[in-house]
C-alpha positions as CSV (number, residue, x, y, z in Angstrom):
1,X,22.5,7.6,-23.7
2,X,24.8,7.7,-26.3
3,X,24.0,7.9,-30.5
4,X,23.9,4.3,-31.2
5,X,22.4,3.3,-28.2
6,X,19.3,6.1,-29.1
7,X,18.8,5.2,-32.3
8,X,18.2,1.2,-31.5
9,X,15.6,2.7,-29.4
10,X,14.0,4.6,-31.4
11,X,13.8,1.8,-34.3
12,X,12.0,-0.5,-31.2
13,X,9.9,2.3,-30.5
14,X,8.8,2.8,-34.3
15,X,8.3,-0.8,-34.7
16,X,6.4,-1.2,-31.2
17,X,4.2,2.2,-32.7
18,X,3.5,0.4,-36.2
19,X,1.8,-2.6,-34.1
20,X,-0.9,-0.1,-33.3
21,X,-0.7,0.2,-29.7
22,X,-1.9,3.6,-28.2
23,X,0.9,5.9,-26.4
24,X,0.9,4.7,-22.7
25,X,1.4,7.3,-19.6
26,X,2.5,4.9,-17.5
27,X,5.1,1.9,-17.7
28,X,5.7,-1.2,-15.3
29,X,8.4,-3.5,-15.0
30,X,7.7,-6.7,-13.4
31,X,10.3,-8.6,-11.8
32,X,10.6,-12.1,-10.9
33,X,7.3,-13.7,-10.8
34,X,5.4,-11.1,-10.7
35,X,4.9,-11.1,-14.9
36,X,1.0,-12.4,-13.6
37,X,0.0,-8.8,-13.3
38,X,-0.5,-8.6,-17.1
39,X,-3.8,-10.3,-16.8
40,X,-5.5,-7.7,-15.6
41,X,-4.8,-5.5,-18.0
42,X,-8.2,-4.3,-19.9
43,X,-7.7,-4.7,-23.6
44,X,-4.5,-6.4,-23.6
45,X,-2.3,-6.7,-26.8
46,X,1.3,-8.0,-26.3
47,X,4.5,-7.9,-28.3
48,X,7.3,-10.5,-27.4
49,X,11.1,-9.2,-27.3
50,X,12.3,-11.4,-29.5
51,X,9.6,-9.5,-32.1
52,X,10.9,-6.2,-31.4
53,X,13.9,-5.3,-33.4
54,X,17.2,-4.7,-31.1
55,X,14.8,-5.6,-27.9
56,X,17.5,-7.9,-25.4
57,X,16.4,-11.1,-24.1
58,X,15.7,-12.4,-20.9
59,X,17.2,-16.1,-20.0
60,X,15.6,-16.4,-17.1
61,X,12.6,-18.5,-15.4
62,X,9.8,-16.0,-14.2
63,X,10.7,-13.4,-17.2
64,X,8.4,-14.0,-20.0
65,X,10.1,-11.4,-21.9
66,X,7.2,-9.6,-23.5
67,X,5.9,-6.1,-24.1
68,X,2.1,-5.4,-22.8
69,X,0.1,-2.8,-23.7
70,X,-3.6,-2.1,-21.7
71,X,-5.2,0.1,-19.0
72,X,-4.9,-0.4,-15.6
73,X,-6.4,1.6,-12.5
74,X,-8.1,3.9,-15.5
75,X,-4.6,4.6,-17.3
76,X,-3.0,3.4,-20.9
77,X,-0.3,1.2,-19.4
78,X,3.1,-0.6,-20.9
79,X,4.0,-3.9,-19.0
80,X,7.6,-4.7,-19.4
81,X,6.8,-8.7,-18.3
82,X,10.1,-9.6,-17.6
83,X,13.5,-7.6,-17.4
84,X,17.5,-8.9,-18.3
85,X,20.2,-8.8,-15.7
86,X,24.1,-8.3,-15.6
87,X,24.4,-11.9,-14.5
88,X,22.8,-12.8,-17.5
89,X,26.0,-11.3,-19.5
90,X,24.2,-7.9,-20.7
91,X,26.4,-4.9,-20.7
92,X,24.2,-1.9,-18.5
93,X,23.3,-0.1,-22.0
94,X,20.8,-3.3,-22.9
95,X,19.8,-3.8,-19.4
96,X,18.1,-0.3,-19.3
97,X,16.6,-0.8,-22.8
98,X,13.1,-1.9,-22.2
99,X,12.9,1.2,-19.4
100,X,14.2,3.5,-22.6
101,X,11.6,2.1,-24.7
102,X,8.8,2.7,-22.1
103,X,10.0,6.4,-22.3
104,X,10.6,6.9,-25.7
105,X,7.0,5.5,-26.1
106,X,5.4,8.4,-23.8
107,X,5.3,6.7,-20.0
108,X,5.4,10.0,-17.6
109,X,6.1,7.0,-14.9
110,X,7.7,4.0,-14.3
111,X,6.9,1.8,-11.6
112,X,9.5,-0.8,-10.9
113,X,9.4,-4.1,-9.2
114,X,11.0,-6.8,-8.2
115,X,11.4,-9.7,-5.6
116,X,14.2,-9.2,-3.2
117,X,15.4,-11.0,0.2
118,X,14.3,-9.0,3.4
119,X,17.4,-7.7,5.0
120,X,15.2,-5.8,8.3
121,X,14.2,-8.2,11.1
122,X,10.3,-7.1,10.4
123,X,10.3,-8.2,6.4
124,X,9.0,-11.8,5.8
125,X,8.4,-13.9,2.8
126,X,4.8,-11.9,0.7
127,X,5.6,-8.1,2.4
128,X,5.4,-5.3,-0.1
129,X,8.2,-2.9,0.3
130,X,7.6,0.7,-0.9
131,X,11.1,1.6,-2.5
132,X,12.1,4.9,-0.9
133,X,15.7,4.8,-2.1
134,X,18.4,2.7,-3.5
135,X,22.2,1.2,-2.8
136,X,23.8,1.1,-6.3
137,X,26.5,-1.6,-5.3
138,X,26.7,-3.2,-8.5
139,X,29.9,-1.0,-9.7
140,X,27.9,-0.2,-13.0
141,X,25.9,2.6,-14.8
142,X,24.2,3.2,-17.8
143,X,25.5,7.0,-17.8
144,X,29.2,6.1,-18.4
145,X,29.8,7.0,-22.1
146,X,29.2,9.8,-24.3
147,X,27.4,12.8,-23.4
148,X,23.7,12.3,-24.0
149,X,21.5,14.1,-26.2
150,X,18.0,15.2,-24.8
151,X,19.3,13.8,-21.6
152,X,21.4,15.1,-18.7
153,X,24.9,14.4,-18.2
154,X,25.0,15.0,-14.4
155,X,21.9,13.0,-12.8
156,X,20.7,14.9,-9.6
157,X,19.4,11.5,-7.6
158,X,17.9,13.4,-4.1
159,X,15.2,12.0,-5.4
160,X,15.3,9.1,-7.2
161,X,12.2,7.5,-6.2
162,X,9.6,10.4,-6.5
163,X,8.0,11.6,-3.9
164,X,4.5,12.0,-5.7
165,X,4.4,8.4,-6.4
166,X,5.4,7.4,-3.0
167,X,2.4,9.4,-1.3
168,X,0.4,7.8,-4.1
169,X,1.6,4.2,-3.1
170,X,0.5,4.9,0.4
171,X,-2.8,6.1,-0.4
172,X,-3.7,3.0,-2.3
173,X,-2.5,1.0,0.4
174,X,-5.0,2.8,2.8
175,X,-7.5,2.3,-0.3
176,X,-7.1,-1.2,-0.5
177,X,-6.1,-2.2,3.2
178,X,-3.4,-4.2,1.5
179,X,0.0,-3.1,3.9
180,X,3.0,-1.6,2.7
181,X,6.3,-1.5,4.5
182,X,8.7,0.8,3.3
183,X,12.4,0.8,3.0
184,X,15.7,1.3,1.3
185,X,16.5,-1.2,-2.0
186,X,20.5,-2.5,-2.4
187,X,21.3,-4.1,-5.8
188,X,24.4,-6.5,-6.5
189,X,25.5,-8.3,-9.4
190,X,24.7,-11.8,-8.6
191,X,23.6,-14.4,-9.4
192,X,25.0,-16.1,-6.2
193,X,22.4,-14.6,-3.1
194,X,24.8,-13.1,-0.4
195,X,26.5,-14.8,2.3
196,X,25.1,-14.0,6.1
197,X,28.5,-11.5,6.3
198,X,27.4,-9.6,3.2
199,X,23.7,-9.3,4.7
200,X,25.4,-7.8,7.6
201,X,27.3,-5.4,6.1
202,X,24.4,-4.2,3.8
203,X,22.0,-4.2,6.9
204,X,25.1,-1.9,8.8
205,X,25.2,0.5,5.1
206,X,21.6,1.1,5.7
207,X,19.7,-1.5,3.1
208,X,16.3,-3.1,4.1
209,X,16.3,-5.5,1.2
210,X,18.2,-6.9,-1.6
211,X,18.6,-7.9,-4.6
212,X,19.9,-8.1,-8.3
213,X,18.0,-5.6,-10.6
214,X,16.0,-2.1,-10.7
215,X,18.8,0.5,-9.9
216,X,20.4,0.7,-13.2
217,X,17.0,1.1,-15.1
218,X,15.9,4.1,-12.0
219,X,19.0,5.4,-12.9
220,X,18.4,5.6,-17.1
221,X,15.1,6.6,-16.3
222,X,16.0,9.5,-14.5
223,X,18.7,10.7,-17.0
224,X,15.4,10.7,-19.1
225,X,13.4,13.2,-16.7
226,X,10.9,10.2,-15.7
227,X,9.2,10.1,-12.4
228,X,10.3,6.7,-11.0
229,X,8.4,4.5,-8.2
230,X,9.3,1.3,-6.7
231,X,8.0,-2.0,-5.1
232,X,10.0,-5.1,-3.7
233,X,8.1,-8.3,-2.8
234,X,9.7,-9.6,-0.4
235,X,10.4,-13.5,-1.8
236,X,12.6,-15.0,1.5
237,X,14.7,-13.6,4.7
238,X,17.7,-13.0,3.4
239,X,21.2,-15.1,4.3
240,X,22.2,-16.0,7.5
241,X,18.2,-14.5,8.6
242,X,16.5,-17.0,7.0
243,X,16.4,-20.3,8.5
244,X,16.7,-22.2,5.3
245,X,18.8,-22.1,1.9
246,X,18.1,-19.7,-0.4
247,X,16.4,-20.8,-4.2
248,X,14.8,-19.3,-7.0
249,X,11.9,-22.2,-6.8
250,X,11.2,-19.8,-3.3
251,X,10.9,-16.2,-5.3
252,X,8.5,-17.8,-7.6
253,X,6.7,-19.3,-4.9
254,X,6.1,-16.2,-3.0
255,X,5.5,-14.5,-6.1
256,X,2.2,-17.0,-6.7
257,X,0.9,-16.5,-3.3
258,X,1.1,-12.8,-3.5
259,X,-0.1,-12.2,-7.0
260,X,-3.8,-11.4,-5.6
261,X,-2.5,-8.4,-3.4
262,X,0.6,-7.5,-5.6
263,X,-2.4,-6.9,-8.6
264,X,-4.8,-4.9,-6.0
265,X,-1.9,-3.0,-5.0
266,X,-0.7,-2.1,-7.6
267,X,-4.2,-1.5,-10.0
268,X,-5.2,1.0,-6.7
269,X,-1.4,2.7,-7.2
270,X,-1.9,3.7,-10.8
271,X,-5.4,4.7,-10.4
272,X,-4.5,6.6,-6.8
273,X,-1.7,8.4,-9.8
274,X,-4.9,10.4,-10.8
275,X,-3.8,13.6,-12.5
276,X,-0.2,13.7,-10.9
277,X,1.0,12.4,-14.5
């Protein structure tokens, strides 16, 4: 993260910290749709992006675009509800702002979601995929630039998605009955979905599911020494699997229907975190 880029962070962070809200230990970003989790936050206060100073913007349906602040599962929580995209125009340095913010705030963790289009004949429309690791195939980073400060140049990615918060994920699935698949995450630009040739070639590079998000903001949050998990809900079969066309109206569909067991799931995964953080 270069100088300019760390100090709008840090006069977000000092503006989100004069609002009151207590130092959270672990942050959420909630994709498409699945912004409903907020609600069950205990003793909610929320912050909208276009309040905090330098905080990018969201254009798109599904992403309120607000900061939440709670507990959840018995932990002080931050809720990014709502993220910004490359398709949207944002350069990768504002993408990853709102995961920068949750750091620079205190969050030990960052759990990541997002809907994505099942690419493996056994995900359907409402699955849960644990993230176990990622395709970056967007042809971006946040780490191009200047040599960080407090961060590291060279990003060791073995394990981007830790494996503490994966065993965690699994035992609050157990806990809650709710099923998990697991699987491995590709990212592309967008916004166009993929034809059926591109879902075959990301099936044959080894993806599970896809999408347009998440692996820029694991990858920031890494640099920043941040224990990472992730979660796809799986909104639609991708192209050329699915038997009909692909729309957004569908993620936020699927989204709805799932909100009961996405919130279980993932209340049981922060409070399965324990003392790991």
């Amino acid at each position: 993260m270069h100088t300019q880029a760390q100090k709008d962070v840090s006069v977000a962070a000092h503006f989100v910290r004069a609002q009151g809200s207590q130092s959270p230990l672990v942050g959420a970003v909630l994709g498409s749709g699945l912004g409903e989790l907020v609600h069950e936050l205990r003793g909610p206060t929320e912050i909208a992006y276009a309040d905090i100073p330098r905080m990018p913007r969201s254009t798109v349906a599904g992403h309120a675009g607000k900061l939440w602040f709670g507990e959840l599962g018995r932990q002080r929580v931050a809720c990014l509800q709502g993220r910004v995209h490359s398709y949207e125009g944002h350069a990768p340095e504002q993408i990853v702002f709102g995961v920068r913010l949750l750091a620079e705030l205190g969050c030990k963790a960052v759990l990541v979601t997002n809907a994505a289009g099942g690419i493996r004949a056994d995900l359907n429309a409402g699955d849960l995929m644990l993230i176990t690791d990622h395709l970056n195939l967007t042809s971006q980073s946040p780490l191009i630039g200047p040599a960080p400060s407090g961060g590291e140049r060279f990003v060791d990615m073995t394990e981007a998605y830790d494996l503490g918060l994966q065993a965690a994920a699994r035992m609050a699935a157990r806990v809650t009955q709710i099923p998990i698949l697991e699987g491995v995450y590709a990212s592309l630009l967008g916004p166009s979905y993929e034809t059926p040739a591109e879902v075959r070639m990301l099936g044959r590079l080894g993806a599970d599911a896809v999408g347009m998000s998440t692996v820029l903001e694991v990858l920031a949050l890494r640099q920043l020494g941040v224990r990472v998990g992730g979660l796809s809900l799986i909104s639609n079969q991708a192209a050329g699997i699915s038997k009909t066309h692909l729309s957004h109206v569908e993620v936020q569909a699927a989204a709805l229907e799932a909100k009961p067991r996405l919130a279980g799931f993932m209340r049981a995964w922060i409070t399965a975190l324990g003392d790991t953080l």
